[in-house]
TIVO-2410 file (N, C-alpha, C; in nm, 3 decimals):
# residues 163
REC num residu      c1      c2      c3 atome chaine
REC   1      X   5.798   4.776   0.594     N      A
REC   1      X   5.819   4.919   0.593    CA      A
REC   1      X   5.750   4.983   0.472     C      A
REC   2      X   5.734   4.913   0.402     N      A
REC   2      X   5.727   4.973   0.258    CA      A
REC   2      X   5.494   4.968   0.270     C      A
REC   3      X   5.446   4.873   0.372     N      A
REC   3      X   5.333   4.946   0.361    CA      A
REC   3      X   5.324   5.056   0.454     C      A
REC   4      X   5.404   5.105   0.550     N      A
REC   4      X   5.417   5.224   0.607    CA      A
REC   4      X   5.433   5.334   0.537     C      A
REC   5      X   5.466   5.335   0.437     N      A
REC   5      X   5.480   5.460   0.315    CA      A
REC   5      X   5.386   5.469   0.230     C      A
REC   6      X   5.304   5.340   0.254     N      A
REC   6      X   5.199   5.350   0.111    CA      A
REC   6      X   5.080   5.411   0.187     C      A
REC   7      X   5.106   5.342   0.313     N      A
REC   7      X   4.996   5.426   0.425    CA      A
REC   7      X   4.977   5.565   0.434     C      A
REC   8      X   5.103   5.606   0.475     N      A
REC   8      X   5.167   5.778   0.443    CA      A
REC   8      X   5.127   5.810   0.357     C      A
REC   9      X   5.136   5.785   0.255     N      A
REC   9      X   5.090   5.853   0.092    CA      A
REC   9      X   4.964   5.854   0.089     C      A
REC  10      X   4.943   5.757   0.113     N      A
REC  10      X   4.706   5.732   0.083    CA      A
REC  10      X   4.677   5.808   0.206     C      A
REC  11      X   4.732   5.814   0.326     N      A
REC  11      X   4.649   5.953   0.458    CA      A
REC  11      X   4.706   6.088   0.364     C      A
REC  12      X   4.806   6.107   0.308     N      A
REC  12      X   4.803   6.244   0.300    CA      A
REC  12      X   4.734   6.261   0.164     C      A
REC  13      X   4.747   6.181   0.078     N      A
REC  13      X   4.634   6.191  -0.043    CA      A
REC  13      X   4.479   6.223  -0.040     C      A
REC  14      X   4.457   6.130   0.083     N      A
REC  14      X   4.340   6.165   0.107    CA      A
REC  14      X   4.287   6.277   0.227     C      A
REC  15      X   4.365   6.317   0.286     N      A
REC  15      X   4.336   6.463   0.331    CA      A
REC  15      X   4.342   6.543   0.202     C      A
REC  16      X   4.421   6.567   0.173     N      A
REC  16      X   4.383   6.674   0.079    CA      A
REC  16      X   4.310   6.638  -0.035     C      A
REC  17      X   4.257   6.565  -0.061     N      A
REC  17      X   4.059   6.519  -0.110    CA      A
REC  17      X   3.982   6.579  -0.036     C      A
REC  18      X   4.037   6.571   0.110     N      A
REC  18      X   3.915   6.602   0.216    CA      A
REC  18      X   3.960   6.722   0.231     C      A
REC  19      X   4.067   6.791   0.226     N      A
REC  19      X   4.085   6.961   0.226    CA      A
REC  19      X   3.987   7.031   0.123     C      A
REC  20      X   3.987   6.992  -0.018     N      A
REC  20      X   3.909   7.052  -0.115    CA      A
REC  20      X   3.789   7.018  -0.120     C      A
REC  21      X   3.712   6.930  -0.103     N      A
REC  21      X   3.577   6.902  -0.020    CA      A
REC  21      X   3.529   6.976   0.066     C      A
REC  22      X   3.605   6.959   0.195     N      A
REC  22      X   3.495   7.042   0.333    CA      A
REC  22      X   3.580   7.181   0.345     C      A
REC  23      X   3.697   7.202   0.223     N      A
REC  23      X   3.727   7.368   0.247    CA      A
REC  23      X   3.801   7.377   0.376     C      A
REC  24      X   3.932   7.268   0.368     N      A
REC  24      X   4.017   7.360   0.516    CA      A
REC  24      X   3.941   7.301   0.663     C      A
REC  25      X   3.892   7.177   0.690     N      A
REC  25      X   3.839   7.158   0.753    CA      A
REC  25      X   3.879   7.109   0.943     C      A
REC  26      X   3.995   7.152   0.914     N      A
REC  26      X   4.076   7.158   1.043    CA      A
REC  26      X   4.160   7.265   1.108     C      A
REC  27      X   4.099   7.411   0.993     N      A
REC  27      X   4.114   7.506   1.051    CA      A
REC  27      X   4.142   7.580   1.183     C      A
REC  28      X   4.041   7.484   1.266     N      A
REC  28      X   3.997   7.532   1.390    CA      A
REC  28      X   4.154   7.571   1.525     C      A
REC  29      X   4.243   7.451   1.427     N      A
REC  29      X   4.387   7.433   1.519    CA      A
REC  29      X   4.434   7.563   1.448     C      A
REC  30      X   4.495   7.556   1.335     N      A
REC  30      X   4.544   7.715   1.271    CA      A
REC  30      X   4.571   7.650   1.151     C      A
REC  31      X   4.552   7.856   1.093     N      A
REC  31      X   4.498   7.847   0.942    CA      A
REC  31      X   4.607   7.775   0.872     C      A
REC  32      X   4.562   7.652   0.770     N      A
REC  32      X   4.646   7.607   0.669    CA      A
REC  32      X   4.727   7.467   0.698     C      A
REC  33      X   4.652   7.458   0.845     N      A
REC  33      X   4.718   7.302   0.877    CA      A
REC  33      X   4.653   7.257   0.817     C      A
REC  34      X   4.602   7.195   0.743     N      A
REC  34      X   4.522   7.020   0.637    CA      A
REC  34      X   4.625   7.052   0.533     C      A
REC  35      X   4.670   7.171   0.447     N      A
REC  35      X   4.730   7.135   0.367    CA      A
REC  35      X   4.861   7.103   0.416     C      A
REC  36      X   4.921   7.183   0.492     N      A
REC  36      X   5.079   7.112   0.596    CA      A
REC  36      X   5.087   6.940   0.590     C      A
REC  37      X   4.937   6.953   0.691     N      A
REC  37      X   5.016   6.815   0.739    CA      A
REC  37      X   4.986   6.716   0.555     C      A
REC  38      X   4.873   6.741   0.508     N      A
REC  38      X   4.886   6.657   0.366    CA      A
REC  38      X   5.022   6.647   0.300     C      A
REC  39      X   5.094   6.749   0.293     N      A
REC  39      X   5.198   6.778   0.233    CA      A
REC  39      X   5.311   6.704   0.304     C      A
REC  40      X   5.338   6.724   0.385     N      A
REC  40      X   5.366   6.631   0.519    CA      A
REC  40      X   5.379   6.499   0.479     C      A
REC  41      X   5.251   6.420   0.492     N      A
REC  41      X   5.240   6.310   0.514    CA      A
REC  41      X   5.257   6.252   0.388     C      A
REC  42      X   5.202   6.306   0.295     N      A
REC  42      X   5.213   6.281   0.127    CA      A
REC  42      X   5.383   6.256   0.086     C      A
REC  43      X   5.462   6.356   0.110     N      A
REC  43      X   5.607   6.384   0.087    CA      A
REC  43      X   5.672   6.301   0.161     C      A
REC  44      X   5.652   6.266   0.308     N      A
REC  44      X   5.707   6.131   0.357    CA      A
REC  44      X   5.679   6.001   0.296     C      A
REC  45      X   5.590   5.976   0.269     N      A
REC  45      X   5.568   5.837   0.207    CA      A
REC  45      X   5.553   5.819   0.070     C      A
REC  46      X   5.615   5.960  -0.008     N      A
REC  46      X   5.687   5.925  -0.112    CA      A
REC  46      X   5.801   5.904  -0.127     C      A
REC  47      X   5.879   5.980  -0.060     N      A
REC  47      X   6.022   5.955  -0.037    CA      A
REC  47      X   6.030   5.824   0.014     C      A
REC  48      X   5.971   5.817   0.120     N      A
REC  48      X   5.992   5.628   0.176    CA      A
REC  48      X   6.026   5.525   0.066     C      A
REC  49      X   5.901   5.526   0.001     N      A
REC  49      X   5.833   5.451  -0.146    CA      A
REC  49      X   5.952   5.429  -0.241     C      A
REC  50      X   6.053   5.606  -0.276     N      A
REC  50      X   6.188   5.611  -0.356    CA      A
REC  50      X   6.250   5.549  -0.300     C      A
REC  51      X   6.275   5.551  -0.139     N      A
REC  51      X   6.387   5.521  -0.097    CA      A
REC  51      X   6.393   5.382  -0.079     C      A
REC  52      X   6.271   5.304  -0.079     N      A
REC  52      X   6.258   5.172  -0.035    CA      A
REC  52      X   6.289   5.095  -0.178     C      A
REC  53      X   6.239   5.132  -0.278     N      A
REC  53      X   6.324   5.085  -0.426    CA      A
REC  53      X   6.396   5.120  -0.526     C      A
REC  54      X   6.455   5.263  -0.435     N      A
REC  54      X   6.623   5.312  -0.538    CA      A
REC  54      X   6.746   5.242  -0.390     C      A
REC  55      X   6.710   5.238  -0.302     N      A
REC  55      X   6.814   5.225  -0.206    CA      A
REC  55      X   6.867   5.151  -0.147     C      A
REC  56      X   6.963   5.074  -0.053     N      A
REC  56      X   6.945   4.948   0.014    CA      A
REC  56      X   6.920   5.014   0.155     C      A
REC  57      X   6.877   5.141   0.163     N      A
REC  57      X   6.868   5.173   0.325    CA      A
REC  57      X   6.860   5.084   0.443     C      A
REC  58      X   6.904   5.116   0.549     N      A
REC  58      X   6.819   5.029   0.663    CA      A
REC  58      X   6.705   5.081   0.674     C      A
REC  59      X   6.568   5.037   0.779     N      A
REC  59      X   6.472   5.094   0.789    CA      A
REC  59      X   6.461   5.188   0.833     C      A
REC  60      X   6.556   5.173   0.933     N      A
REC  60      X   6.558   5.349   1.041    CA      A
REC  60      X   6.603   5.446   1.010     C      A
REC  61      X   6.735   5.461   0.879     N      A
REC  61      X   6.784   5.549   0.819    CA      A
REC  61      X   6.669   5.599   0.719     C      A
REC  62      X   6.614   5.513   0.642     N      A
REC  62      X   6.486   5.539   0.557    CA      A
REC  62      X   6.432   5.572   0.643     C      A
REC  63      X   6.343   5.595   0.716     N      A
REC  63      X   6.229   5.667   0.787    CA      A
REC  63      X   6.278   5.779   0.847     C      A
REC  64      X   6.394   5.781   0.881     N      A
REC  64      X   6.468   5.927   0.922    CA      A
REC  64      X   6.478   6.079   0.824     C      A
REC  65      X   6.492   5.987   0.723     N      A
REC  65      X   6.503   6.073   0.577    CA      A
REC  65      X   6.362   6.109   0.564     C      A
REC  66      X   6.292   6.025   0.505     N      A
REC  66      X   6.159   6.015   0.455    CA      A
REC  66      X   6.046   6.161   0.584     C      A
REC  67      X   6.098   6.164   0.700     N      A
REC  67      X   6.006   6.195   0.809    CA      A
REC  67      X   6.049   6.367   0.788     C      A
REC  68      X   6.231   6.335   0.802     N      A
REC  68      X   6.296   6.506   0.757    CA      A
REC  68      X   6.230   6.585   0.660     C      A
REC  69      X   6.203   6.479   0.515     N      A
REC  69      X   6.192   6.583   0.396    CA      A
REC  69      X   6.049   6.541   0.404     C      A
REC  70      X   5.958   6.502   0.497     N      A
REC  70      X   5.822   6.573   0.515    CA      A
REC  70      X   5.780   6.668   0.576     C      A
REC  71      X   5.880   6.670   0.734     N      A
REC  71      X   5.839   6.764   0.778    CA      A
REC  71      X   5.897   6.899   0.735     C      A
REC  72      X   6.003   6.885   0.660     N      A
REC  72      X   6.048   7.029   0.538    CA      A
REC  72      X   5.960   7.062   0.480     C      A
REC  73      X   5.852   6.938   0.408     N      A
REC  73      X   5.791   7.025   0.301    CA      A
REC  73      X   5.686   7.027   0.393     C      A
REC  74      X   5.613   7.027   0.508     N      A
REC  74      X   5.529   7.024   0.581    CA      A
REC  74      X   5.536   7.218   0.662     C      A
REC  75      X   5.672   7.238   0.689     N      A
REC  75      X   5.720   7.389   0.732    CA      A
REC  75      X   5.708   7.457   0.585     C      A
REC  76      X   5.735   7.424   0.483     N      A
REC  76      X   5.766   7.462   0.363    CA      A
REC  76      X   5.607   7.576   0.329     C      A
REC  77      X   5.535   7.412   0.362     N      A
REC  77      X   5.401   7.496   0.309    CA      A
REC  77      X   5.286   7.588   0.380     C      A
REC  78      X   5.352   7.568   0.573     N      A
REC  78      X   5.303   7.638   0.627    CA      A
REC  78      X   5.375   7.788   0.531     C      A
REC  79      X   5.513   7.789   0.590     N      A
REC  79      X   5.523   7.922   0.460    CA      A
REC  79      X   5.474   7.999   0.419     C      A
REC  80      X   5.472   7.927   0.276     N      A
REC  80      X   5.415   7.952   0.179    CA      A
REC  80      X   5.246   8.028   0.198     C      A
REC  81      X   5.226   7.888   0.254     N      A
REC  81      X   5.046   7.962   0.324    CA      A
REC  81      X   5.035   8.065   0.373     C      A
REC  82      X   5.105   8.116   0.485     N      A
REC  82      X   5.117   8.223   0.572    CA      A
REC  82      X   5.198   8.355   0.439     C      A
REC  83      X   5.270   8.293   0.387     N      A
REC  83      X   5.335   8.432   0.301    CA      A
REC  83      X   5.212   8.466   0.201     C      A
REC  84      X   5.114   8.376   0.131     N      A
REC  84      X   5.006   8.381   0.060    CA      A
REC  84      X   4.921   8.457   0.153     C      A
REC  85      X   4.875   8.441   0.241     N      A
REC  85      X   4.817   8.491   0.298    CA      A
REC  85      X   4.824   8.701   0.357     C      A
REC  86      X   4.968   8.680   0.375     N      A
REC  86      X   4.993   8.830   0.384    CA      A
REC  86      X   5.008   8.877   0.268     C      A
REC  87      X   5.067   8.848   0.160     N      A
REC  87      X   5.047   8.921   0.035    CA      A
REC  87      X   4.911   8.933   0.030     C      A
REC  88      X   4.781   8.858   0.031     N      A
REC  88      X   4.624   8.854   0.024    CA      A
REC  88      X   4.587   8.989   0.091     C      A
REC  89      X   4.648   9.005   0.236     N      A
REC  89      X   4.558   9.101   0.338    CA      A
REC  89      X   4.641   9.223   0.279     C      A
REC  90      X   4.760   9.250   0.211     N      A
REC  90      X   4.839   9.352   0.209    CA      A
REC  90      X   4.762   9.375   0.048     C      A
REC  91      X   4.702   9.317  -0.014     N      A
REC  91      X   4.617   9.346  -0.167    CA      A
REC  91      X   4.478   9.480  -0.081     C      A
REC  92      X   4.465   9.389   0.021     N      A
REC  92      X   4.324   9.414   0.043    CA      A
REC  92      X   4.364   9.526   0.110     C      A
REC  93      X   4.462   9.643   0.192     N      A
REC  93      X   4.495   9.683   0.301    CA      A
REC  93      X   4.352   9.853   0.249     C      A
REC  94      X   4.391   9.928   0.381     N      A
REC  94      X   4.266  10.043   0.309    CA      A
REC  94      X   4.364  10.103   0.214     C      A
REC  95      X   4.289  10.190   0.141     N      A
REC  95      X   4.325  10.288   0.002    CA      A
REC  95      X   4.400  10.399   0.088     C      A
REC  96      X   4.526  10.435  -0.014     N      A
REC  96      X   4.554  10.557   0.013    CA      A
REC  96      X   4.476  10.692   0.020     C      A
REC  97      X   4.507  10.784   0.116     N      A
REC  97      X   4.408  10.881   0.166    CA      A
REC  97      X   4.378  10.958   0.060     C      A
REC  98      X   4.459  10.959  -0.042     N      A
REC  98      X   4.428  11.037  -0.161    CA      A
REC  98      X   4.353  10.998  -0.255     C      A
REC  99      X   4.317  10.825  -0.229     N      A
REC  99      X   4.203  10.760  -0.286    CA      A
REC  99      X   4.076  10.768  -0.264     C      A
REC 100      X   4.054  10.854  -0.108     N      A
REC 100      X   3.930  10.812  -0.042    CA      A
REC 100      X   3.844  10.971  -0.134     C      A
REC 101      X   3.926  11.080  -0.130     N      A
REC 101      X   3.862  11.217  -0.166    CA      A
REC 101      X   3.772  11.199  -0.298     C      A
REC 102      X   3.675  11.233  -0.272     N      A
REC 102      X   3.578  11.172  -0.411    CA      A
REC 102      X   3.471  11.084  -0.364     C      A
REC 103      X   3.512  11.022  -0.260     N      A
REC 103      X   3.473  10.880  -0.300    CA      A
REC 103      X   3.306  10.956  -0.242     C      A
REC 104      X   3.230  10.814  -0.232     N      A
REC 104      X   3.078  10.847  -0.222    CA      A
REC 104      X   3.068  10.768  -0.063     C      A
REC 105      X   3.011  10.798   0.016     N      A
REC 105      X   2.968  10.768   0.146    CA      A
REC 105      X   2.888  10.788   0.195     C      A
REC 106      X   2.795  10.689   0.287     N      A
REC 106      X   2.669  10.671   0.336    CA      A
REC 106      X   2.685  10.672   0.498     C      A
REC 107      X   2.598  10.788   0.556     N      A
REC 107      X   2.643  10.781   0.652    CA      A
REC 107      X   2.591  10.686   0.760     C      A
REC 108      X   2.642  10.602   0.838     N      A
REC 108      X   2.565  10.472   0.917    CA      A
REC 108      X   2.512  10.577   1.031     C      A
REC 109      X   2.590  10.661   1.096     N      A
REC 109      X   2.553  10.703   1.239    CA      A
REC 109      X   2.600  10.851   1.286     C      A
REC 110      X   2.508  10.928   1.323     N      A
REC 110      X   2.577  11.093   1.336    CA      A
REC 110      X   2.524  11.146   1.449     C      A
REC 111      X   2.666  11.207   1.546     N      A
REC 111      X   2.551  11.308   1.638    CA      A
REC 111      X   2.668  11.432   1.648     C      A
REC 112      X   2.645  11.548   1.642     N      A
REC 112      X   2.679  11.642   1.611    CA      A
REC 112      X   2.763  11.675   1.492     C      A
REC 113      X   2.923  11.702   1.505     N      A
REC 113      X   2.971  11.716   1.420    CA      A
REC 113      X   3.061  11.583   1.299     C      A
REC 114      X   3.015  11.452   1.426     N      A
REC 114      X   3.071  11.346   1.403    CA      A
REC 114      X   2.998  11.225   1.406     C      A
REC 115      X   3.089  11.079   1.358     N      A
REC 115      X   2.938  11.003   1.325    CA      A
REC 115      X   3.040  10.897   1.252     C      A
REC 116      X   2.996  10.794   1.188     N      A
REC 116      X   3.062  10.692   1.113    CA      A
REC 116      X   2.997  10.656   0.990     C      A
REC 117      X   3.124  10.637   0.841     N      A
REC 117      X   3.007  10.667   0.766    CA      A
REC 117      X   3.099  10.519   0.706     C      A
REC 118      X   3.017  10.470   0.564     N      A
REC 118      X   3.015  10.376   0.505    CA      A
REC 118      X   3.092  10.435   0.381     C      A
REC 119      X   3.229  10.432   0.311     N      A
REC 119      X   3.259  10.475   0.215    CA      A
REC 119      X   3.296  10.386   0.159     C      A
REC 120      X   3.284  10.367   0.023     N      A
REC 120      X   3.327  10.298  -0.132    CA      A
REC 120      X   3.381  10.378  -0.205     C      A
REC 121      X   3.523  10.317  -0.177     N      A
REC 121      X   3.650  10.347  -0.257    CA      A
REC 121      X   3.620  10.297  -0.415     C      A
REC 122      X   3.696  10.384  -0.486     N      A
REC 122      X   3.698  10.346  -0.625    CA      A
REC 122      X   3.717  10.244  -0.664     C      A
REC 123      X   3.785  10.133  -0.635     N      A
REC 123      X   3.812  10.010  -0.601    CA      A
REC 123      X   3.690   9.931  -0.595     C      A
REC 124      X   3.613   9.960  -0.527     N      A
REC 124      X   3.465   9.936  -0.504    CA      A
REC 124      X   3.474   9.882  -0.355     C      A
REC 125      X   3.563   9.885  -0.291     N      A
REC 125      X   3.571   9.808  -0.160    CA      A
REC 125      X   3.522   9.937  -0.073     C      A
REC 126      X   3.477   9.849   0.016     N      A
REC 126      X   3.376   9.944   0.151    CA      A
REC 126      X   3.427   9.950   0.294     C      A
REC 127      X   3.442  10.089   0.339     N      A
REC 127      X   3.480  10.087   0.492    CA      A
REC 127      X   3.404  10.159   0.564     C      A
REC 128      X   3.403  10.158   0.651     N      A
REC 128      X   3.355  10.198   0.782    CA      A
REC 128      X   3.457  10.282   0.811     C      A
REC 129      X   3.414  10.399   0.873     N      A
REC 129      X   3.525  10.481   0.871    CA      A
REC 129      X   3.470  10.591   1.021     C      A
REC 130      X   3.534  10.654   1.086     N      A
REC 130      X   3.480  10.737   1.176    CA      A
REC 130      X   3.486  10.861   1.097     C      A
REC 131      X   3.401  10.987   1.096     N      A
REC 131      X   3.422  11.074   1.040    CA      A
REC 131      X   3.384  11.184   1.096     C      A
REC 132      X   3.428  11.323   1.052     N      A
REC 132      X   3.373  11.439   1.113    CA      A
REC 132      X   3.345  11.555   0.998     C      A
REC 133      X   3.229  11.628   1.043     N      A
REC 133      X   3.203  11.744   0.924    CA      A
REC 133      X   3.170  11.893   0.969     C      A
REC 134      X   3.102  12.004   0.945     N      A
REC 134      X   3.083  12.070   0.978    CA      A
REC 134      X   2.954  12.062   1.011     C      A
REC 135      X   2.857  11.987   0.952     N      A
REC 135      X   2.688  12.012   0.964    CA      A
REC 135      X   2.670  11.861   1.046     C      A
REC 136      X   2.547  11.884   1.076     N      A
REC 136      X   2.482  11.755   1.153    CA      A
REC 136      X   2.425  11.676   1.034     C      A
REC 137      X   2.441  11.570   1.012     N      A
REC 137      X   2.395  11.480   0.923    CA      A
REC 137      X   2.316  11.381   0.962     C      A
REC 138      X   2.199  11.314   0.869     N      A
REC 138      X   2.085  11.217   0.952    CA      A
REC 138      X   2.124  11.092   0.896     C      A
REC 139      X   2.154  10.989   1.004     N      A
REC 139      X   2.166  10.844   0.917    CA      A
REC 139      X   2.099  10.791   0.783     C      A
REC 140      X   2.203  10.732   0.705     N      A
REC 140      X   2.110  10.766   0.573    CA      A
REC 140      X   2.166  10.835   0.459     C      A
REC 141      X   2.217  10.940   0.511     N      A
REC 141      X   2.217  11.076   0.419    CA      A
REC 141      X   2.343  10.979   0.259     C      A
REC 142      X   2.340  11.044   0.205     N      A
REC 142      X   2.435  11.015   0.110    CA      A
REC 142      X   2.584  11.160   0.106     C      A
REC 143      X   2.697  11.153   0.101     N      A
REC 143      X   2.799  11.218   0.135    CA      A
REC 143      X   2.912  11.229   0.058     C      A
REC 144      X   3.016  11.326   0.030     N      A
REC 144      X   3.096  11.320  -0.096    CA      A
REC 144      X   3.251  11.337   0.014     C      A
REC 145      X   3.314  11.217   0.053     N      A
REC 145      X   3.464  11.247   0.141    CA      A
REC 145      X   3.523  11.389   0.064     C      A
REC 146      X   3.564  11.491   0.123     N      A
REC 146      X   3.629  11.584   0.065    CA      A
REC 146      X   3.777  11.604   0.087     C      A
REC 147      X   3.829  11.530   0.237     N      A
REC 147      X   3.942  11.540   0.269    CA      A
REC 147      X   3.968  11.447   0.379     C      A
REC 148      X   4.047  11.390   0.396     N      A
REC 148      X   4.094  11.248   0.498    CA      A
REC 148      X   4.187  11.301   0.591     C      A
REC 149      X   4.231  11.236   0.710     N      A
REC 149      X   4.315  11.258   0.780    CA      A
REC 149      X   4.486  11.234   0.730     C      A
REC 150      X   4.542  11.249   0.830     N      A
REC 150      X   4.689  11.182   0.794    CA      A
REC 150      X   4.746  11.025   0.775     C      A
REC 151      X   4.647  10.958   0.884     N      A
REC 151      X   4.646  10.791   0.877    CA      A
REC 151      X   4.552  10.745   0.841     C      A
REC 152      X   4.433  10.823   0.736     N      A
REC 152      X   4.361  10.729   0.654    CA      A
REC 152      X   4.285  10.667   0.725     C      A
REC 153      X   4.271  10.673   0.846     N      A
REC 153      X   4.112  10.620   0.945    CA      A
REC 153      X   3.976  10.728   0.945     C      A
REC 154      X   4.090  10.871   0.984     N      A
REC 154      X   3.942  10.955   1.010    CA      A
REC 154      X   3.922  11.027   0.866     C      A
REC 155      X   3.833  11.003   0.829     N      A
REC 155      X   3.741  11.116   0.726    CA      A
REC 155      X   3.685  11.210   0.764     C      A
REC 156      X   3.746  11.364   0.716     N      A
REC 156      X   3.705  11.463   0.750    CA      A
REC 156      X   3.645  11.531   0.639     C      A
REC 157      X   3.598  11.645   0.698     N      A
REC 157      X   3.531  11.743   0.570    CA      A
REC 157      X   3.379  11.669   0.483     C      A
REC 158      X   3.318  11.661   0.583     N      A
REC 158      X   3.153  11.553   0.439    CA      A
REC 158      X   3.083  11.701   0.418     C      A
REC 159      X   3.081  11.701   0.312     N      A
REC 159      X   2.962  11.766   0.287    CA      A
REC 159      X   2.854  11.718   0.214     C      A
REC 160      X   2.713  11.740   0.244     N      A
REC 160      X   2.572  11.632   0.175    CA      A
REC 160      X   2.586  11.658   0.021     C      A
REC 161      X   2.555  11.544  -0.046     N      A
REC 161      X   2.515  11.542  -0.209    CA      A
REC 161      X   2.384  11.643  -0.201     C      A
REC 162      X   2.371  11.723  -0.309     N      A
REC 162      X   2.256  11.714  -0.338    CA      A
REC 162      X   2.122  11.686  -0.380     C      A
REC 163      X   2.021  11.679  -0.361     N      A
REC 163      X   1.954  11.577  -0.361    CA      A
REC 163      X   1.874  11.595  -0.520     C      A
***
């Protein structure tokens, strides 16, 4: 039993060698499984390892334990991942609408009063934004947001920089 844990420990040791190497390389199933199951497999066959020389366990009670508090810390770190992850996208979310007024914008595409422009928030981060103005503007142009909508998608009011 006890090389069944050492096994456990060296696969999950060495996934996560191979997580920080090829960068997450089993992504493809969903985000953050290599470190799960490492954690996983690592945390079972350490516990095994404790349990096999602090304990007189039987084998099956040891591997019962050992499998529980992997796959705990295996849910643990999906978690964690997934809670890392929304704090990440909720850093990144767009700027408040009262952030955008000022800002500088390039317009990608215009046909009459409307069009989609490229704005950089103070922040320095860049959106795409649908927008509308009073004048016809030529792709290209450079643009000063003067006023945003209520939900911070549409940008209204461009009027051209001067040149």
């Amino acid at each position: 039993m006890t090389l069944v844990f050492i096994c456990l420990l060296a696969t999950g040791l060495g996934l996560l060698v191979l997580t920080s190497i090829l960068d997450d390389f089993l992504s493809f199933l969903f985000d953050g499984v290599t470190p799960a199951l490492a954690t996983g497999l690592g945390a079972t066959g350490a516990i095994g390892l404790i349990g096999v020389s602090l304990t007189g366990l039987t084998d099956s009670v040891l591997m019962a334990v050992a499998a529980s508090v992997g796959l705990a810390s295996a849910v643990g770190t999906v978690w964690g991942w997934h809670r890392l992850r929304r704090v990440a996208t909720a850093v990144r979310a767009l700027p408040q609408t009262e952030e955008l007024i000022g800002a500088d914008a390039r317009v990608l595409w215009w046909r009459g009063t409307t069009g989609k422009v490229l704005v950089v928030s103070p922040r320095g981060d860049q959106y795409q934004l649908t927008a509308t103005g009073e004048t016809d503007l030529r792709s290209g142009a450079m643009v000063t947001v003067t006023a945003t909508a209520q939900d911070g998608v549409v940008v209204t009011n461009l009027r051209a920089l001067p040149s």
